[in-house]
Steps between C-alpha positions, in 0.01 A plus 500: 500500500405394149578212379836438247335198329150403486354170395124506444259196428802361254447141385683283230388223331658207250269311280281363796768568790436752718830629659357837635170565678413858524792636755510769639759667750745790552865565512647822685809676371833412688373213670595073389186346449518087512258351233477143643281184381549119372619376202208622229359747731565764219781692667701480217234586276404830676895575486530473164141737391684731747794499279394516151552151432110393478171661492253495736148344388308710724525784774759788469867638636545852645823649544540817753100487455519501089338188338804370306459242211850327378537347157838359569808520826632827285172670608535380835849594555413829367218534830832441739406064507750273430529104585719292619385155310496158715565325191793621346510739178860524391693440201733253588730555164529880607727629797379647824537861401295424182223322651458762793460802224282241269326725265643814631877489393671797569640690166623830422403741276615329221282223622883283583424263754661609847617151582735642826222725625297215487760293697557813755124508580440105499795501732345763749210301496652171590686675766129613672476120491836407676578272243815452314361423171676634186304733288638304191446149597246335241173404713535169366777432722356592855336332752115466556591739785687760347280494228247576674725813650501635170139504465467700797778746381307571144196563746681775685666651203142606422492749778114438568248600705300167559746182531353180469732234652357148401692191674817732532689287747354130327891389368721711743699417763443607878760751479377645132141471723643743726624753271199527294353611854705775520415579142163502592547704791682777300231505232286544713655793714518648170148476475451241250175284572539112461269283430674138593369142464631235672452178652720539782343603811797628663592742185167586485491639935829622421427731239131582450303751688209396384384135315216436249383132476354352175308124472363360161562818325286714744612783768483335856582778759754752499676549882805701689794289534538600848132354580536175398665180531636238225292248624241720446616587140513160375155424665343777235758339215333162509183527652560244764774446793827340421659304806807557553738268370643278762886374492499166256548200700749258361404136411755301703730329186477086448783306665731398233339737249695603193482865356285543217774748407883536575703774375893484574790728452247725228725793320393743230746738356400856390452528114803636363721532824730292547576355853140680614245303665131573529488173726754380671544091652095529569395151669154382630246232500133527443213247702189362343264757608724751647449853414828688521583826485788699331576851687773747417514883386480588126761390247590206782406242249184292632326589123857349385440161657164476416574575138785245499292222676222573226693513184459887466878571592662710200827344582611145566563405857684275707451280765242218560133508469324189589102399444458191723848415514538546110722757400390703212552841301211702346600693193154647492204552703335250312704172575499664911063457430489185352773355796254665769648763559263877407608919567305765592719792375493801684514739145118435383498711232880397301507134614195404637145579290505454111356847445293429157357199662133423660469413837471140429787509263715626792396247722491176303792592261738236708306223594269479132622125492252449788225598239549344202484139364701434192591850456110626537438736787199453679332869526246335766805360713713822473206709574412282836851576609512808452163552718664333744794696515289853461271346776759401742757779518212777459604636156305790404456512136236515212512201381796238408495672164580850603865648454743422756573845508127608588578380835642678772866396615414305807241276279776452242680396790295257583479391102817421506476326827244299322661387250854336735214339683322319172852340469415286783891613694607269709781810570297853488767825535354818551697806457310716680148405446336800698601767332275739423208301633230647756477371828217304417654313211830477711285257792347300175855420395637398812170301515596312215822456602440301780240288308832403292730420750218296622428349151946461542570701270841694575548858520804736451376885528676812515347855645614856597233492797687291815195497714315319198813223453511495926145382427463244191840344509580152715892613441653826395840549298685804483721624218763771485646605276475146277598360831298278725535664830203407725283217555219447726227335589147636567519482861823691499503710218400901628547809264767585694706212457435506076615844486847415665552221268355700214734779547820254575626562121755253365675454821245352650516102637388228216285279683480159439180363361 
């Protein structure tokens, strides 16, 4: 059977940084292909020569067997490839309809736009997705998750060939998770070949039939699904074993000792809805050390709370928020830092990474006091913390003077986590710090957080993945619906028991803290 896509000897290079290292492998039509790798292993890269975006430096494409050569994604799409972006390409002034025909607005022979045609098809789209998203809503005004929808439905509206899904599933929910597997599953009956990359082991077993592995830019083996094992997977990923991580023992709490934070009867209304809450009566307390974890199904509010606790909230809440028994309110992220108090937002690219910024600017943007003496930075101090940082948490970059955006997502991930830790937190909330981060990166940050909560440092994280929360947190609270409806310790805590407080909705039992 000959090959659909080909990739010969291709390598890419920036400046001195070598992302791709003469790989080579094939893809078969009709079959979902899993392109897996760390952070900076150049999966990203490859996608993006496959889809017009870049150039390869060396080493050639062949499509159906024909050598290929794409100046830009309009030649690529023309070949039957189209991508679905991990970083997402929308125009958030525009509505859904208009971002999903971008560049290929419907008109009639008069050249009149065909705004209801547009709105039909959008519509059909979105319905392939099981999502009730209005074809006229602005982009702006959607979720990270739904969002992301939409960049899936402009892929399909392309009708191609060769679908390149990169981090499809990285800001849905479970159930969203499961839909875009029967997508899959229908493109794919259809004929349609895949090529998906992902960081989730279990998408990858559930979907792929056969998985290529890539590891500092160069091809590592490609295998049948069927064949091997995840263990064995992540073994090729990293070059070395991971252990597996082992339930978090919790450090038994001094006698007599008061929370480092204490959050009572927190409410935050819904912008512009009057007698809506996105939380509701929320109260808890937070130990020196402890790391506690937030669980609860999209739109439940856990990136809410964090925002409010950090001075991120868009909207002024009520209730009590108390830093070692002093009650404050941040009107800004920045008086939350200076009290002790740092976020890890979950949406990198609008809220996390200043885009026209170096690496080191990112990281040492909020804590330049540490570097300067009457107002002069010291370049030698700034630089030795920002070694540190790059050292410690494995960032894979070119230097601390290369574009944040020359870095892949999970190493501007770990940018921003950077910079929250230069801060010096005594209070560290992360809204879901794994996202889109490889397995090996993923035992690095839990790594570090332990070394925290040992250096007692507090934690507050959220994450989609129970098994990883059943695993790093001393405590677990679960929200519904902007309710707090479960609360457990480690010990106790299964997945089963967070998914029946997770799906209690409104009605469910506040729980004292």
């Amino acid at each position: 059977m000959q090959p659909i896509l080909s990739v010969r000897g291709v390598g890419r290079t920036f400046g001195s940084v070598v992302a791709l290292d003469d790989v080579s492998f094939d893809i078969r039509p009709g079959e979902t292909h899993a392109i897996m790798g760390e952070n900076g292993a150049g999966k990203s890269t490859l996608m993006k020569i496959l889809a017009g975006v870049q150039r390869p430096t060396s080493g050639e494409l062949l499509v159906r067997g024909r050598p290929v050569s794409f100046a830009g994604t309009r030649e690529a799409e023309a070949a039957g490839i189209s991508m679905i972006h991990q970083e997402l390409n929308l125009v958030e002034q525009l509505s859904v309809s208009a971002n999903i025909f971008l560049g290929r607005e419907l008109t009639n022979g008069w050249g009149v736009l065909q705004q209801g045609e547009m709105d039909r098809r959008a519509a059909a789209l979105l319905e392939q997705l099981e999502t009730p998203i209005s074809p006229r809503a602005l982009v702006g005004s959607l979720r990270v998750g739904d969002q992301q929808l939409v960049e899936i439905a402009r892929a399909l509206s392309l009708e191609s060939d060769i679908l390149i899904m990169d981090e499809p599933t990285s800001a849905l929910t479970e159930s969203e998770v499961v839909r875009l597997y029967r997508v899959a599953d229908r493109l794919k009956a259809r004929g349609v070949t895949i090529l998906y990359i992902s960081h989730r082991m279990d998408e990858v077993f559930r979907l792929a039939d056969r998985i290529t592995v890539l590891r500092d830019g160069r091809f590592v083996t490609t295998v049948d699904r069927a064949v091997t094992s995840a263990r064995e997977v992540a073994h090729w990923m990293v070059g070395r074993e991971l252990a597996p991580r082992q339930r978090r023992v919790m450090q038994p709490l001094e006698s007599g000792s008061e929370p480092v934070l204490r959050v009572q009867n927190l409410s935050l209304p819904w912008a512009g809805r009057r007698g809506r809450w996105r939380l509701h009566n929320i109260s808890f307390s937070l130990h020196k050390g402890e790391i506690l974890g937030l669980a609860g199904l999209m739109g439940a509010g856990r990136t809410e709370l964090l925002e409010c606790l950090s001075g991120a909230a868009s909207v002024r809440h009520t209730g009590e928020i108390r830093l070692h028994g002093e009650r404050c309110h941040f009107r800004h992220p920045a008086e939350a830092m200076k009290a002790g108090i740092a976020l890890a937002t979950e949406d990198r690219k609008r809220l996390g990474i200043f885009r026209q910024m170096t690496v080191r600017e990112n990281m040492t943007i909020s804590a330049l006091s540490q570097f300067s003496d009457a107002g002069v930075i010291s370049g030698h101090r700034e630089q030795r913390a920002v070694q540190q940082q790059t050292d410690s948490l494995g960032i894979r970059t070119a230097g601390s003077e290369a574009m944040i955006t020359s870095l892949s997502g999970g190493n501007q991930q770990k940018c921003m986590l950077a910079r929250c830790l230069l801060t010096k937190p005594e209070v560290l909330l992360l809204d879901d710090p794994t996202r889109g981060v490889d397995v090996g990166a993923k035992s690095e940050i839990y790594r570090l957080m332990d070394q925290l909560s040992e250096q007692g440092v507090s934690m507050i994280v959220t994450s989609g993945e129970l098994p990883e929360l059943l695993a790093v947190c001393d405590r677990i609270l679960v929200l519904s619906e902007g309710h707090l409806t479960g609360r457990f310790s480690a010990t106790e805590a299964t997945e089963q028991l967070i998914m029946e407080a997770a799906t209690a909705g409104r009605d469910g039992l506040q729980l004292s803290p």
